[in-house]
C-alpha positions as a Markdown table, in Angstrom:
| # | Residue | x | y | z |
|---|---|---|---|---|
| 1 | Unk | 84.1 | 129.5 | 150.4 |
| 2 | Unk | 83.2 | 129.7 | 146.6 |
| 3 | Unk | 87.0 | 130.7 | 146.1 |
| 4 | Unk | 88.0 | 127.5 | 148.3 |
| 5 | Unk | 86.2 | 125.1 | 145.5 |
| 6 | Unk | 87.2 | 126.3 | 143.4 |
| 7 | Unk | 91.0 | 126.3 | 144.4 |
| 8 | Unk | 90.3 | 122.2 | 145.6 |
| 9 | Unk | 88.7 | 121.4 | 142.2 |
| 10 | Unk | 91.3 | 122.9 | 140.1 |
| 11 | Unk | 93.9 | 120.5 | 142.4 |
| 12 | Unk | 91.8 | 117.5 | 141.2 |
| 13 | Unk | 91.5 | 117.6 | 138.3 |
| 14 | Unk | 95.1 | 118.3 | 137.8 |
| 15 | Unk | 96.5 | 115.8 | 140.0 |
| 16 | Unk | 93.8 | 113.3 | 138.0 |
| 17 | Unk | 95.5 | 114.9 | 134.6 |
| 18 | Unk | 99.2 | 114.0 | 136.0 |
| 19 | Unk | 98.2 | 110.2 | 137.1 |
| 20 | Unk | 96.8 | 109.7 | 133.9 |
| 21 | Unk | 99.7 | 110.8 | 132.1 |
| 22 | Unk | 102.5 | 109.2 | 133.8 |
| 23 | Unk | 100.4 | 105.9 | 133.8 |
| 24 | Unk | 100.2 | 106.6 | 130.4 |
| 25 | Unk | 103.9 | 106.9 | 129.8 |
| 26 | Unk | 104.4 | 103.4 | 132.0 |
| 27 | Unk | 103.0 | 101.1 | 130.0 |
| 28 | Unk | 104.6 | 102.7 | 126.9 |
| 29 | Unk | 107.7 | 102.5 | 128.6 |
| 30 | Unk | 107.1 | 98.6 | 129.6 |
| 31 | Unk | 105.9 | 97.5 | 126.5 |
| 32 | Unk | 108.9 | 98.6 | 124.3 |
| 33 | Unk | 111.3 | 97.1 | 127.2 |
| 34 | Unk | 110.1 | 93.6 | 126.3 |
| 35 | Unk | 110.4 | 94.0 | 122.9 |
| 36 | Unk | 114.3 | 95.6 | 123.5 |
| 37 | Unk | 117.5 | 93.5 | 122.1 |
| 38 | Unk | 117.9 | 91.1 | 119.1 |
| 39 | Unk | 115.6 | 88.3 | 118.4 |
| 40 | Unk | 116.8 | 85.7 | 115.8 |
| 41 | Unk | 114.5 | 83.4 | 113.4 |
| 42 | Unk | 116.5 | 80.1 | 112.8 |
| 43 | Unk | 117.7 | 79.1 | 109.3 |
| 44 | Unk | 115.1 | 78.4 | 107.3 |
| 45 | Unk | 114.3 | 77.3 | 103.8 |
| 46 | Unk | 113.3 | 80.5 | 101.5 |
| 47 | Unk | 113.3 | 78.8 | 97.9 |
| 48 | Unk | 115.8 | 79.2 | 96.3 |
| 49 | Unk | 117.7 | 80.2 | 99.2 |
| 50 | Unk | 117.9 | 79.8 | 102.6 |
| 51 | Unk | 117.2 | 82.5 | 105.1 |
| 52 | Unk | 118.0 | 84.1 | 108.5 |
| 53 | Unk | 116.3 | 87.0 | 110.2 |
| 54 | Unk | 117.3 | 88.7 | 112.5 |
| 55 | Unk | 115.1 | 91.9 | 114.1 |
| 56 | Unk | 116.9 | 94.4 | 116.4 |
| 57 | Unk | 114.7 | 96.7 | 118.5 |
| 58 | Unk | 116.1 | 99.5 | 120.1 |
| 59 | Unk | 114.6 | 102.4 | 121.6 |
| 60 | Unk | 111.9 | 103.6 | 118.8 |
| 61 | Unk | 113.9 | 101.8 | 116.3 |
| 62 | Unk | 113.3 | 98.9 | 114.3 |
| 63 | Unk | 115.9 | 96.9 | 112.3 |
| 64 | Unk | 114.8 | 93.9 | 110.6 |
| 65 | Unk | 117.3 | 91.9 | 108.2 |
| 66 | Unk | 117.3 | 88.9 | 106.1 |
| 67 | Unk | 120.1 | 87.4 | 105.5 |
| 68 | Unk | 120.2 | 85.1 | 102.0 |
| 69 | Unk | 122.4 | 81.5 | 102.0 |
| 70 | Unk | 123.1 | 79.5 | 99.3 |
| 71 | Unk | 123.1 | 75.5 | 101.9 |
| 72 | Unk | 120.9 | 74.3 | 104.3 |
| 73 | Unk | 123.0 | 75.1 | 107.4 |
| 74 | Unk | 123.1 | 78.6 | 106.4 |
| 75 | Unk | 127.1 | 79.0 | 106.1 |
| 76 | Unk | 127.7 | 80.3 | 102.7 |
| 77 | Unk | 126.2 | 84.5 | 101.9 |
| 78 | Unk | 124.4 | 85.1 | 98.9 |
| 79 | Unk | 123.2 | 88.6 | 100.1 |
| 80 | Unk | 121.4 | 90.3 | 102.7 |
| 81 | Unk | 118.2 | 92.6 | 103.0 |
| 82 | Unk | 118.0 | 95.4 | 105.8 |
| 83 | Unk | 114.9 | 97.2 | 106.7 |
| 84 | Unk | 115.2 | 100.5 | 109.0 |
| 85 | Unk | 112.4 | 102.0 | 110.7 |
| 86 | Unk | 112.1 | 104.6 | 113.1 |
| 87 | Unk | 109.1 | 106.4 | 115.3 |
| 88 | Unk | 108.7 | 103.2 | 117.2 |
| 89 | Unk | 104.8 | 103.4 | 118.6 |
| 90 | Unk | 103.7 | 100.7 | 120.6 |
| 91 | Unk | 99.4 | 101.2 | 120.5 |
| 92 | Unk | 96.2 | 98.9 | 121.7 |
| 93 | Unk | 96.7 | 95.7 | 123.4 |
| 94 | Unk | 95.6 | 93.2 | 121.0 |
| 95 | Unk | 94.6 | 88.8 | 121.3 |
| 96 | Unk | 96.6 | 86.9 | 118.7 |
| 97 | Unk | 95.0 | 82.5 | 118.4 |
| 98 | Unk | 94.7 | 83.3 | 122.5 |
| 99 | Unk | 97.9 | 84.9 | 123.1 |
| 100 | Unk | 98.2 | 88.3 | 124.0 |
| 101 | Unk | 100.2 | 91.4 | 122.2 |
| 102 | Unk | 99.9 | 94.7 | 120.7 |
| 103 | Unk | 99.4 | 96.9 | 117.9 |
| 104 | Unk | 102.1 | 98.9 | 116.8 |
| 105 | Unk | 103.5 | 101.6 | 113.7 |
| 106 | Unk | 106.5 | 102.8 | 112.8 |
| 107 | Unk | 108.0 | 104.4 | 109.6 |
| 108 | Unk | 110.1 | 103.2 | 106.7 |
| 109 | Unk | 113.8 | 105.3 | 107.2 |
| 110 | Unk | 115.7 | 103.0 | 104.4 |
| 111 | Unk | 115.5 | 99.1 | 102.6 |
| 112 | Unk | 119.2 | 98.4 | 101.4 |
| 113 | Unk | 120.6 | 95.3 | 99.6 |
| 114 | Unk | 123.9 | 94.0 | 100.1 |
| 115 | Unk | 125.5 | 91.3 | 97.6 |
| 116 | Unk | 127.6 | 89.2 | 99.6 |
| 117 | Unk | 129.5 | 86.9 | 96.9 |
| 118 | Unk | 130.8 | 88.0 | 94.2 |
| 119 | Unk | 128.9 | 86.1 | 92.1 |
| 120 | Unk | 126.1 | 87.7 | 93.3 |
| 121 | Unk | 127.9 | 91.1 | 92.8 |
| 122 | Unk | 128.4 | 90.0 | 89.0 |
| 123 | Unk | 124.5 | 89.0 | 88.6 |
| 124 | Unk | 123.3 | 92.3 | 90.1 |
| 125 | Unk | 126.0 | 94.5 | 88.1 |
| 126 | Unk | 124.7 | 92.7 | 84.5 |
| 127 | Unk | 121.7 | 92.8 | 85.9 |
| 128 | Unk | 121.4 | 95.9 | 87.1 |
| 129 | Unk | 119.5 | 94.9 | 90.3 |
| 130 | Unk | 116.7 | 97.4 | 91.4 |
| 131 | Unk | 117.5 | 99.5 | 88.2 |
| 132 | Unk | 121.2 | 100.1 | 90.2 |
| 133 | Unk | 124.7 | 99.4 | 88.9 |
| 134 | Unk | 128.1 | 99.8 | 90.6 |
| 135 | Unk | 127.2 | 96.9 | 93.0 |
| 136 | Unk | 130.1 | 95.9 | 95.0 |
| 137 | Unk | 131.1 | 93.6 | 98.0 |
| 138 | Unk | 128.8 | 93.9 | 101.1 |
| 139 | Unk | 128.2 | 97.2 | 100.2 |
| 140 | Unk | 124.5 | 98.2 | 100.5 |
| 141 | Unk | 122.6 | 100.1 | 98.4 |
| 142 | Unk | 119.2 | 101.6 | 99.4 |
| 143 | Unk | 116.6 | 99.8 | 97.2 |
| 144 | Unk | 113.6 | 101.9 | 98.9 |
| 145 | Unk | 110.8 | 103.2 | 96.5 |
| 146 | Unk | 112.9 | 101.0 | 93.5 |
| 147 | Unk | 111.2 | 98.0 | 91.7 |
| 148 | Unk | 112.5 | 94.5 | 90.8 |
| 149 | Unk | 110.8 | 92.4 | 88.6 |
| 150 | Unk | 107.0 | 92.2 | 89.8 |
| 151 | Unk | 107.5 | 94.0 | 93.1 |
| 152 | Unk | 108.1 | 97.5 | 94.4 |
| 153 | Unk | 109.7 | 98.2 | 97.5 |
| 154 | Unk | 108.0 | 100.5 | 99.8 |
| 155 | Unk | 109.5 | 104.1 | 99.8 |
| 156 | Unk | 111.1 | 106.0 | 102.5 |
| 157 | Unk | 109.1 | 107.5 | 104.9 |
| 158 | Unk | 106.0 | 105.0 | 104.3 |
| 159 | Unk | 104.1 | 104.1 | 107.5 |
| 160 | Unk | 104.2 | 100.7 | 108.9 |
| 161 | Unk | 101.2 | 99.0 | 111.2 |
| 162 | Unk | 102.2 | 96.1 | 112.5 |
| 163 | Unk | 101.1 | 93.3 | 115.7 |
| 164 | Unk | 103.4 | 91.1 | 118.0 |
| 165 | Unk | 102.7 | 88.7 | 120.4 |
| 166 | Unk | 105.0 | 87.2 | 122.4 |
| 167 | Unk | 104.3 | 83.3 | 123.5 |
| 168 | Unk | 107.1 | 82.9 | 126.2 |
| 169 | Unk | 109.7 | 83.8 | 124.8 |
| 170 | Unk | 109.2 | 83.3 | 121.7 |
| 171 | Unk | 108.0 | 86.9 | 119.3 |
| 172 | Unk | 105.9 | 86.6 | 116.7 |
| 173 | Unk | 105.1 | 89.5 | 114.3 |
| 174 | Unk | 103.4 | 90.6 | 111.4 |
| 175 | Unk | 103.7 | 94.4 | 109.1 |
| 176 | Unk | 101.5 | 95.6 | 106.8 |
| 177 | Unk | 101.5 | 99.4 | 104.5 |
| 178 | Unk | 98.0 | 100.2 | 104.3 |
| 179 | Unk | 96.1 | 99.1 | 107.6 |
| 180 | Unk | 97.0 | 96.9 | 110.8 |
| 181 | Unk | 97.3 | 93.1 | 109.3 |
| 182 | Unk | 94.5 | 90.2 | 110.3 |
| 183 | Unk | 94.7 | 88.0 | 113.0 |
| 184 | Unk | 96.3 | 85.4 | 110.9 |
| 185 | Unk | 99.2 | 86.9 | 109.4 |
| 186 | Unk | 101.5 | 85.6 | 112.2 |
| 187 | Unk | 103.7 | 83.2 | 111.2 |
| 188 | Unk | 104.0 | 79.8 | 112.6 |
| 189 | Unk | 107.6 | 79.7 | 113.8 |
| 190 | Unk | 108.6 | 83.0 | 115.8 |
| 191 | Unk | 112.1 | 84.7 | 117.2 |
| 192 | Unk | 113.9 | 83.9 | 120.1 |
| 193 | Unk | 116.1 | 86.7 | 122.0 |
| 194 | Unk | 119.6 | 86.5 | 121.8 |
C-alpha cells in the first residue's frame, strides 16, 4: 500500500511539474507572437533632421533603426542608425498610464552607422565619425562601445531591459542599460505594424 503512494504521488507531482512548464512556455510563446513583424514610427521631426524608425521583431531578435532625412516628408537620406539585439526575453506582465504590457531584456549584438549621401560620407571621413575613417556609401560601420562627441554608444554584448505596451495596435516602448525604465519613459506617439 505504502509502495502504491508512493508510486501515485510521484505521478502528481510530475504531471503538476509538466503543466506548469508547458503553460509556462505558452505565454512566452504568445507574448513574442504579438510583438512579431515590423512596426513603423511615422516621420517625425528630430532637430536637425527628420527621423523614421522602424523596429523589426523576429523570433528572439530585435532590430531597431533610425533612419536620418534631411525634409519634412522624409524623402531625401542623410544616414541611418541600426541597433541589433538578440536573446529576446519576454518577463512580468507590467501596467503602463492603464494599459497593459510587459517587461522584457535582450542583449546588444552590434550599433552600425550608415552615411547615406555623400555629403554625409565627406563630413564623417574629415570628421572621422566615431573615431572611424574609410566611410563610404550605405555602408555600415559598427559604432558599438565607440564615442561621438558627448555620448558613448553601448558596447556589444550589453544587456537591455526594456517595457512595451501595446494600445490597439499601436506599440509603445521604452530601453534602458542599467535597470527596467519608469513608468513614464513611453513616448507619446507609438508604432503601427506594417
Amino acid at each position: 500500500m505504502e509502495d502504491k503512494m508512493k508510486y501515485f504521488i510521484s505521478i502528481i507531482i510530475l504531471s503538476l511539474v509538466l503543466f506548469s512548464c508547458s503553460k509556462k512556455d505558452d505565454d512566452s510563446s504568445t507574448t513574442t507572437t504579438e510583438l512579431e513583424g515590423t512596426w513603423v514610427e511615422s516621420c517625425h521631426n528630430d532637430d536637425p533632421y527628420y527621423r523614421i524608425n522602424t523596429l523589426t521583431v523576429s523570433g528572439t531578435n530585435w532590430v531597431d533603426t533610425l533612419e536620418l532625412h534631411s525634409d519634412s516628408s522624409c524623402a531625401t537620406d542623410v544616414g541611418k542608425y541600426t541597433y541589433s539585439y538578440e536573446s529576446l526575453s519576454i518577463g512580468d506582465a507590467v501596467e503602463v498610464s492603464g494599459v497593459s504590457g510587459h517587461k522584457f531584456t535582450m542583449t546588444l549584438s552590434d550599433s552600425t552607422y550608415t552615411p547615406q549621401s555623400s555629403d554625409n560620407v565627406s563630413g564623417c571621413n574629415t570628421n572621422s565619425c566615431w573615431g572611424l575613417t574609410g566611410w563610404e556609401l550605405n555602408t555600415p560601420q559598427s559604432i558599438a562601445g565607440k564615442t561621438q562627441g558627448d555620448s558613448t554608444w553601448w558596447s556589444k554584448g550589453t544587456s537591455a531591459y526594456g517595457k512595451y505596451t501595446l494600445d490597439g495596435s499601436e506599440l509603445f516602448f521604452c530601453v534602458s542599460m542599467n535597470d527596467y525604465p519608469s513608468s513614464s519613459c513611453l513616448p507619446t506617439t507609438g508604432w503601427f505594424k506594417q
